[in-house]
DSSP file (Angstrom, degrees, kcal/mol; ACC not computed):
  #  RESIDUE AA STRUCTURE BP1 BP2  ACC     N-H-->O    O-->H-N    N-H-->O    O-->H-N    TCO  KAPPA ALPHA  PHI   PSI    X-CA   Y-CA   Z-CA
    1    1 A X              0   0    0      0, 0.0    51,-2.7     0, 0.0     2,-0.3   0.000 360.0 360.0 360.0 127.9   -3.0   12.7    6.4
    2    2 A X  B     -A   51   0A   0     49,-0.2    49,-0.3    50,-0.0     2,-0.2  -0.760 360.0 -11.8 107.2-137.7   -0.5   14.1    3.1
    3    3 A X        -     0   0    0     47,-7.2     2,-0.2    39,-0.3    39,-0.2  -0.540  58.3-121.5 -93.9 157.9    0.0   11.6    0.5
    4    4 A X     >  -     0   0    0     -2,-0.2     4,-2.6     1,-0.1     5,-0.1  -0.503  37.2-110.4 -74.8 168.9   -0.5    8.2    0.1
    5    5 A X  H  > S+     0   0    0     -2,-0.2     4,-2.5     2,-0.2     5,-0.3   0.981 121.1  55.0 -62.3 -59.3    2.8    6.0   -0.8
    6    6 A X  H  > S+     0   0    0      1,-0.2     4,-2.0     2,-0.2    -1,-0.2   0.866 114.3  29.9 -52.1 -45.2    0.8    5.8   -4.3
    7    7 A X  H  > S+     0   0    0      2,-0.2     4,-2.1     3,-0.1     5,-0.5   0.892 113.2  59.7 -86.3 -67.7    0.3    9.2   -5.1
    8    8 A X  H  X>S+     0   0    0     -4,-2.6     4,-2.7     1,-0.2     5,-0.7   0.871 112.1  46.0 -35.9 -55.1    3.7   10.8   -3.3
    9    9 A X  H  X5S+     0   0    0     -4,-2.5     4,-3.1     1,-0.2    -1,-0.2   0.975 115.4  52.6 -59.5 -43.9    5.8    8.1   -6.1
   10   10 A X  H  <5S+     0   0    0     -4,-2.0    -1,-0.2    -5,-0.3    -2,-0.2   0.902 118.3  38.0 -28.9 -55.6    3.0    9.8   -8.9
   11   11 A X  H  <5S+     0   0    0     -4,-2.1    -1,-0.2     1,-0.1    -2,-0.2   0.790 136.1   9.8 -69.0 -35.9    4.1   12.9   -7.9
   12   12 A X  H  <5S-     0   0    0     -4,-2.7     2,-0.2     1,-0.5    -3,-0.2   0.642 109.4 -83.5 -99.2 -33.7    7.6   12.8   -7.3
   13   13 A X     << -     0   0    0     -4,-3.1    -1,-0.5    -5,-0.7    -2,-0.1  -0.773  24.4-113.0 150.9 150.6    8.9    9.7   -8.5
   14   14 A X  S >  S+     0   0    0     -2,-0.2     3,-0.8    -4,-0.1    -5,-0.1   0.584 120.4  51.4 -87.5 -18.7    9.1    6.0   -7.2
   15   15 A X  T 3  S+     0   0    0      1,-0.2    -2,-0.1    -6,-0.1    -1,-0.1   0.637 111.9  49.8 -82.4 -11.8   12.9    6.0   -7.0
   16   16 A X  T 3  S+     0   0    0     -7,-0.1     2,-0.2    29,-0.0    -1,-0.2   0.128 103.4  72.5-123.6  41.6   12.6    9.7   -4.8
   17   17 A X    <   +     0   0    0     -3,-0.8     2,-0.3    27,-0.2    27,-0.2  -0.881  52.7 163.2-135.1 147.0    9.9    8.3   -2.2
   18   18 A X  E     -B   43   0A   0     25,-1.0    25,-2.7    -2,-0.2     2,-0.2  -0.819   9.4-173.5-167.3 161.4   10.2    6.1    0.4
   19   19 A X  E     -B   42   0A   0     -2,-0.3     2,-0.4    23,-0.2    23,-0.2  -0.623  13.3-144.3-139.8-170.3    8.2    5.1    3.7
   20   20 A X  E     -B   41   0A   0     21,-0.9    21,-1.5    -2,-0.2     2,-0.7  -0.932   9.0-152.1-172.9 133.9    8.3    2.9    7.0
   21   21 A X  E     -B   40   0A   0     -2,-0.4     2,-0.6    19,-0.2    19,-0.2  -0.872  14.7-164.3-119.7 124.7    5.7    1.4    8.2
   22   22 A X  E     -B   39   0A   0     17,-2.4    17,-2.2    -2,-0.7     2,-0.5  -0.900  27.9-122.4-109.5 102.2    6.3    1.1   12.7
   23   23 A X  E >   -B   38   0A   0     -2,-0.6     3,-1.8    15,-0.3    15,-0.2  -0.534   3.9-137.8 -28.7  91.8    3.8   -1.6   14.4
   24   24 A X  G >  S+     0   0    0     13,-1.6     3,-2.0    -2,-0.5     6,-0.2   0.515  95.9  77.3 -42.8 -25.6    1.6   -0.8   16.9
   25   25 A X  G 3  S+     0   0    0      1,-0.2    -1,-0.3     5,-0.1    84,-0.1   0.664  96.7  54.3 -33.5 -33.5    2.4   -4.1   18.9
   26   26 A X  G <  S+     0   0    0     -3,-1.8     2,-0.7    82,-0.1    -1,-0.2   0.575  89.3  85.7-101.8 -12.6    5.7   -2.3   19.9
   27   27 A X  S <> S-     0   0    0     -3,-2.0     4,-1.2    -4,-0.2     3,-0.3  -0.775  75.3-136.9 -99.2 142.3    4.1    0.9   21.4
   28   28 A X  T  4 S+     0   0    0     -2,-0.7     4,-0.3     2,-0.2    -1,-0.1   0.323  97.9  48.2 -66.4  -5.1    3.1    0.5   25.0
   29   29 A X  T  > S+     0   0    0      2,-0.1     4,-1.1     3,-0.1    -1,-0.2   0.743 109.7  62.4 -77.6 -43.0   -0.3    2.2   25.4
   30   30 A X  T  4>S+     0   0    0      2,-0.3     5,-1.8    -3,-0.3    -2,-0.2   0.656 106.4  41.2 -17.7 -58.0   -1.1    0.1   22.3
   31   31 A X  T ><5S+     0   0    0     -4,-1.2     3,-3.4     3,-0.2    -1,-0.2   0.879 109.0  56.0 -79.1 -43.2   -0.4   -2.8   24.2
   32   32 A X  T 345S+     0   0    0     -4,-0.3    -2,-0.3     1,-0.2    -1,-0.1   0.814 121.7  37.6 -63.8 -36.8   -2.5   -1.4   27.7
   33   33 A X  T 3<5S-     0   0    0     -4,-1.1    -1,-0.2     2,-0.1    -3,-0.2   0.234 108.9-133.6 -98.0  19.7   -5.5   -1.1   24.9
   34   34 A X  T < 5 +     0   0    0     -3,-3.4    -3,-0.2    -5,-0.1     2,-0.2   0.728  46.9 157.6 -26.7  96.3   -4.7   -4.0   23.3
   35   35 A X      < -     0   0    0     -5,-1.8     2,-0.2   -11,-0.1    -2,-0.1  -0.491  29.0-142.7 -81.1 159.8   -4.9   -2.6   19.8
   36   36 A X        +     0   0    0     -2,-0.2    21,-0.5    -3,-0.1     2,-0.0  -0.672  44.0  61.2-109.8-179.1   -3.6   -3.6   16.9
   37   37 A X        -     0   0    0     -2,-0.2   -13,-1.6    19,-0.1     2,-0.2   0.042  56.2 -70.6  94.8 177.2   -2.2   -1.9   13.9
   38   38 A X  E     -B   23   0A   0    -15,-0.2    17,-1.2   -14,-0.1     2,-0.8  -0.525  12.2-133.7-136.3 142.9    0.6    0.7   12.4
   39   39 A X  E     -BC  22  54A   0    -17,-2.2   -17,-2.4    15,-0.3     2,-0.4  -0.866  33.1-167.8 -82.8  95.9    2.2    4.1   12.0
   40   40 A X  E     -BC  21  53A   0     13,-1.8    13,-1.4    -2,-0.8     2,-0.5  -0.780   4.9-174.3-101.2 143.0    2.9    4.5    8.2
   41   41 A X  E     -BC  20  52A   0    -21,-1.5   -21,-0.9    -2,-0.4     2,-0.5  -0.866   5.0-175.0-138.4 121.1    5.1    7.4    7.1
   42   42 A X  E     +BC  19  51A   0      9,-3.7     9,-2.0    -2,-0.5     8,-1.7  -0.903  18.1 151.0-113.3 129.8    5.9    8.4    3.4
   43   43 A X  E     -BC  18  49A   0    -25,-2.7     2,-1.0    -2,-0.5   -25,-1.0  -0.941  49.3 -78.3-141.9-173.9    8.5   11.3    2.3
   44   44 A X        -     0   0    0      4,-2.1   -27,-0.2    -2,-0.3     4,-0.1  -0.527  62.4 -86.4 -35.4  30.1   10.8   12.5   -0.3
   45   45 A X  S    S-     0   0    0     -2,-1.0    -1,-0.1     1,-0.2     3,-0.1   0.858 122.2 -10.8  37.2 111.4   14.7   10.6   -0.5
   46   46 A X  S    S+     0   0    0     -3,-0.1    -1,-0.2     1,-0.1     2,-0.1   0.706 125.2  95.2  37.9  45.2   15.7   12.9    1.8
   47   47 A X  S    S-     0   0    0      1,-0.1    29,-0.3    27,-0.1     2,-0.2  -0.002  79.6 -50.8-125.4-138.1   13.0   15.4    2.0
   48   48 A X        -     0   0    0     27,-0.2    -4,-2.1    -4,-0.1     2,-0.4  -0.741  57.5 -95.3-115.0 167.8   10.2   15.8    4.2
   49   49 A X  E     - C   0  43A   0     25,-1.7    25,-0.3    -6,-0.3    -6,-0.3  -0.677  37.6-171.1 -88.7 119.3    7.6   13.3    5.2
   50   50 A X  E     +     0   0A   0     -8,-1.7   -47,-7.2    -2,-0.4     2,-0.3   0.259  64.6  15.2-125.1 -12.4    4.6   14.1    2.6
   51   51 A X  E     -AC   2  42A   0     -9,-2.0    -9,-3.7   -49,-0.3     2,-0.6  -0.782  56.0-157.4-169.6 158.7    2.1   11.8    4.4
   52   52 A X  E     - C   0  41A   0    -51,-2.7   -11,-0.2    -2,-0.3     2,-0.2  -0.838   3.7-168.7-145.9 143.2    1.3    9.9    7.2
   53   53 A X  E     + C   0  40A   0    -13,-1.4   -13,-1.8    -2,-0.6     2,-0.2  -0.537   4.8 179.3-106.8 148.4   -0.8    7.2    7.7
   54   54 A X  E     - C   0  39A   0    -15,-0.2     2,-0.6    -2,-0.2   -15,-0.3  -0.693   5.6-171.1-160.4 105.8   -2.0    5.7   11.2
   55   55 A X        +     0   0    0    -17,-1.2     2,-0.3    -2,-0.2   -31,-0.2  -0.900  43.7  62.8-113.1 118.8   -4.7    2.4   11.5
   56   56 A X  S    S-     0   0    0     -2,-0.6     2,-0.3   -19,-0.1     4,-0.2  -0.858  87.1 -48.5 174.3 173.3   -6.2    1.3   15.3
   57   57 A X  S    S+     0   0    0    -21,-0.5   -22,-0.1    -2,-0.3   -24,-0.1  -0.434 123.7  25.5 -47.5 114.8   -8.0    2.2   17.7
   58   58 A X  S >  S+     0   0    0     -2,-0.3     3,-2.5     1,-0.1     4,-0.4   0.196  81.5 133.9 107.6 -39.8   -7.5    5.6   19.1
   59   59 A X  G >   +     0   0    0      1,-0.2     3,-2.5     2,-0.2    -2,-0.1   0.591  60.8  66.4  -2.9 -75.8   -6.0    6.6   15.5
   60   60 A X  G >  S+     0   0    0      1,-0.4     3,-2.3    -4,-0.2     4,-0.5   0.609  91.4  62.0 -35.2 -49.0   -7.9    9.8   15.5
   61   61 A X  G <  S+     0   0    0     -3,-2.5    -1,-0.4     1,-0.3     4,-0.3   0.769  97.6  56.1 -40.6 -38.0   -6.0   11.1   18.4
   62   62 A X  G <> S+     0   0    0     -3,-2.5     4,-0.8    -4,-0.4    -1,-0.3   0.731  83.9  93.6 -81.0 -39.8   -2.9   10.9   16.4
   63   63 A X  H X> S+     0   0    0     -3,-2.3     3,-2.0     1,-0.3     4,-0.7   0.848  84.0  52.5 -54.8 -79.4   -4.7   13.5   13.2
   64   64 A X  H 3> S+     0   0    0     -4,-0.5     4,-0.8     1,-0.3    -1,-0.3   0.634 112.8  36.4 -50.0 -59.0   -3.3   16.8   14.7
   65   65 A X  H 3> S+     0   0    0     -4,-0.3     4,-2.9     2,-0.2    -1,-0.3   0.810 115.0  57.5 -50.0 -34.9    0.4   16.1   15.0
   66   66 A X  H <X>S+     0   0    0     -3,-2.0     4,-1.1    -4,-0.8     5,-0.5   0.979 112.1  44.9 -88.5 -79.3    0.2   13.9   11.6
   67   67 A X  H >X5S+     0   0    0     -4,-0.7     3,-3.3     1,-0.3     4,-2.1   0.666 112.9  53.4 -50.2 -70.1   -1.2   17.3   10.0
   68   68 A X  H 3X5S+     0   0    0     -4,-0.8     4,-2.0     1,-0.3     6,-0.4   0.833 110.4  42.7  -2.0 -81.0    1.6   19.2   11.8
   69   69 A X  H 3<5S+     0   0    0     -4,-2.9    -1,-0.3    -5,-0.2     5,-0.3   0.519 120.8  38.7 -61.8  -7.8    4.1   17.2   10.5
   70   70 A X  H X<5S+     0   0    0     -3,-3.3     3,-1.2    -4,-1.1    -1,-0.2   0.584 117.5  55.8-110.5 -35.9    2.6   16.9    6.3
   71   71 A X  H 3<<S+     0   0    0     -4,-2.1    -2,-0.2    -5,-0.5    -3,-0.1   0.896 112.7  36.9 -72.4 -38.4    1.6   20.7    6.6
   72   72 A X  T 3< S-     0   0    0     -4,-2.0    -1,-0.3    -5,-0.3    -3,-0.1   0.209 107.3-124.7 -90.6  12.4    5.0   22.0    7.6
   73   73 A X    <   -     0   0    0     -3,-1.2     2,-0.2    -5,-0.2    -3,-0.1   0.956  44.4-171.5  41.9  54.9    6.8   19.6    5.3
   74   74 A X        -     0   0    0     -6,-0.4   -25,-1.7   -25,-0.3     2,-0.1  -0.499  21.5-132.5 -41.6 126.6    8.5   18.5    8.1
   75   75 A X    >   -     0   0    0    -27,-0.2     3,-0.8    -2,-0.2     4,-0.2  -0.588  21.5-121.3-108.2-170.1   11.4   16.2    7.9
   76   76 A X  T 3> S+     0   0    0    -29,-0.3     4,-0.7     1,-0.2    25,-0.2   0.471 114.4  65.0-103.9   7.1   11.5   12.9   10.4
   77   77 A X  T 34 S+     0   0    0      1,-0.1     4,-0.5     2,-0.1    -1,-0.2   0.828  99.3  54.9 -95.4 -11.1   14.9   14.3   11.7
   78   78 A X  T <4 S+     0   0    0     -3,-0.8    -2,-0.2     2,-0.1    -1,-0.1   0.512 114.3  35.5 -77.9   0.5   12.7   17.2   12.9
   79   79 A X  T  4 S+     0   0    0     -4,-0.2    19,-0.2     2,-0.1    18,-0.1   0.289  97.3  81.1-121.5  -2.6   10.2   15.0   14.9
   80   80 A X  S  < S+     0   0    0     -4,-0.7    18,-0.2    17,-0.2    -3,-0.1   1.000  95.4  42.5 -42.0 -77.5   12.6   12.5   16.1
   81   81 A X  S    S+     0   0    0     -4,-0.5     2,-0.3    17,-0.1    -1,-0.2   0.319  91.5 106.3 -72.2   1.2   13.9   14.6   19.0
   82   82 A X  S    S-     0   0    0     -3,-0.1    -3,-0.1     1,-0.1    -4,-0.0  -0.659  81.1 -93.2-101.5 172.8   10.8   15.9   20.1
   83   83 A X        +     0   0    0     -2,-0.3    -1,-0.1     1,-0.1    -2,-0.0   0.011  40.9 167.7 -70.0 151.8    9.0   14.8   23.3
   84   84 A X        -     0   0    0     -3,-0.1     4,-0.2    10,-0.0    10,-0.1  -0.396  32.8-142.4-166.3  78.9    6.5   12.1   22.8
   85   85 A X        -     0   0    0      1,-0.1     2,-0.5     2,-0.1     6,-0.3   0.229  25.3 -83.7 -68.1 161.2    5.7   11.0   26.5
   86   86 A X  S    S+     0   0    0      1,-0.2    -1,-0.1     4,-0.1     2,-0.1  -0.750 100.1  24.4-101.2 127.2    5.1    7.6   27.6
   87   87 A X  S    S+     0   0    0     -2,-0.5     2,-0.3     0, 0.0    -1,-0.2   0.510  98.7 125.1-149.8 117.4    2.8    5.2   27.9
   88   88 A X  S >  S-     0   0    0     -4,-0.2     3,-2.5     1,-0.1     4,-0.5  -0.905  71.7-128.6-156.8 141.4    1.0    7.2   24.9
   89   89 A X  G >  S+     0   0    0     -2,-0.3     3,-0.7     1,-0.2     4,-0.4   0.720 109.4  67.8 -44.6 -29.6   -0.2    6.4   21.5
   90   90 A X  G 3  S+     0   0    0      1,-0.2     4,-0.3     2,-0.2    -1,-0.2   0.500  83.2  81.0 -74.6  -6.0    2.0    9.4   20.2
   91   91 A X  G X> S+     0   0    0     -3,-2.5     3,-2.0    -6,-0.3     4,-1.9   0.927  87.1  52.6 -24.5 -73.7    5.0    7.3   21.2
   92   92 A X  H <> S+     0   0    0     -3,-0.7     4,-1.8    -4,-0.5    -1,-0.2   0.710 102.6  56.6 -79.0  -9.4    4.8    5.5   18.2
   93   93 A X  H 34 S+     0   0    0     -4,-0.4     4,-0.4     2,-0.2    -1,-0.3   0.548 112.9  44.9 -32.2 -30.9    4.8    8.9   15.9
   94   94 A X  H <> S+     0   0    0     -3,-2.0     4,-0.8    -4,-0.3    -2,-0.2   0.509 113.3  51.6-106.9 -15.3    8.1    9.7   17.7
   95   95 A X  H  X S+     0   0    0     -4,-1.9     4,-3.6     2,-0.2     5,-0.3   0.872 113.6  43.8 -72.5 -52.9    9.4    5.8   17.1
   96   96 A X  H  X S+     0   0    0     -4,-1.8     4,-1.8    -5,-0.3    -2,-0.1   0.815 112.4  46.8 -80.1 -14.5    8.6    5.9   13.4
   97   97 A X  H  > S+     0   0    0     -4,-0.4     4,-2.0     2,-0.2    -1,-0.2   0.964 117.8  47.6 -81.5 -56.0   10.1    9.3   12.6
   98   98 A X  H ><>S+     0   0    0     -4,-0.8     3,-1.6   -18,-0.2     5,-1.0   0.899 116.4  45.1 -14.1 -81.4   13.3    8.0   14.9
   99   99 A X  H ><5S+     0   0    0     -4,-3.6     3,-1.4     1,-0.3     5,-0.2   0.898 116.6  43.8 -28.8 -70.6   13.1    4.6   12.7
  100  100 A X  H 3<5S+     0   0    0     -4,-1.8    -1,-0.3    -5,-0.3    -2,-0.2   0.741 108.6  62.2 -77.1 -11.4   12.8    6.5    9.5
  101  101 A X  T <<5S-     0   0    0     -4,-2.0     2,-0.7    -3,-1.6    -1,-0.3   0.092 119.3-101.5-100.7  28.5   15.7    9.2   10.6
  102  102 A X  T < 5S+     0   0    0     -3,-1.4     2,-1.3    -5,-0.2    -3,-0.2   0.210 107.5  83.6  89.7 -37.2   18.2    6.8   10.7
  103  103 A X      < -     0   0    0     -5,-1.0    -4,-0.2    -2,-0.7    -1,-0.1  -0.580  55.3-176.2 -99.3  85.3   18.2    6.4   14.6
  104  104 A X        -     0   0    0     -2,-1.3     3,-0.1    -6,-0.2    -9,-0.1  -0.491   9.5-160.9 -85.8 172.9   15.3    4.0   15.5
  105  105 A X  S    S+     0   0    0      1,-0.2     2,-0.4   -10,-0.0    -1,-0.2   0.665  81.4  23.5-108.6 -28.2   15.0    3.7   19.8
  106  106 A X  S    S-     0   0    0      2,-0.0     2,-0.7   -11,-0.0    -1,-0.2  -0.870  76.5-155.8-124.6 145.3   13.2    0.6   19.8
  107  107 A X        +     0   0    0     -2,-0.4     2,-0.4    -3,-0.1   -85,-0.0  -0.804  19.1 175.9-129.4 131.9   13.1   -2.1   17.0
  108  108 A X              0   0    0     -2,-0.7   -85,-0.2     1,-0.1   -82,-0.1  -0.890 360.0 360.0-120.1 158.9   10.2   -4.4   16.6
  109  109 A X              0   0    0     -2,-0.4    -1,-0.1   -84,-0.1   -84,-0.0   0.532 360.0 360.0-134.3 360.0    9.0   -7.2   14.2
């Protein structure tokens, strides 16, 4: 959903872009289905998060908040603090906006 990493640096810049890519191995529903695969998020140097990217199983689920969150130019220090209950795939949407706002909860590699 938004931009790609490719297109957001076209648009903006590469030096005023920058993304974080969170690993589904670390969210816990993720693990209960074992899936694989990642939460990508690209936004502005201190803007809002301009797209976001989400590959597994189950993805699809993910689509409305992701459009939430590119449509309302959102930034990830507005989607940190909200609820993103557990064991759910939407976990790791609330990790990687954490992660990418400076305050990650969990860190995995």
């Amino acid at each position: 959903m938004g931009l790609s990493q490719a297109a957001a640096e076209a648009e903006y810049g590469a030096d005023q872009v920058e993304s974080l890519t969170y690993d589904l191995a670390g969210n816990g529903k993720s693990q209960i289905l074992r899936t694989q695969g990642f939460v990508k998020l690209v936004r502005r140097r201190e803007g809002p998060v301009v797209g976001v990217h989400v590959v597994g199983a189950r993805a699809g689920e993910l689509i409305g908040e992701a459009q939430l969150i590119t449509s309302w130019e959102a930034h990830a220090e507005d989607v940190a603090p909200l609820v993103h209950a557990h064991p759910t795939q939407h976990e790791a949407l609330g990790e990687a906006h954490m992660a990418l706002a400076g305050k990650p909860l969990h860190a995995h590699t």
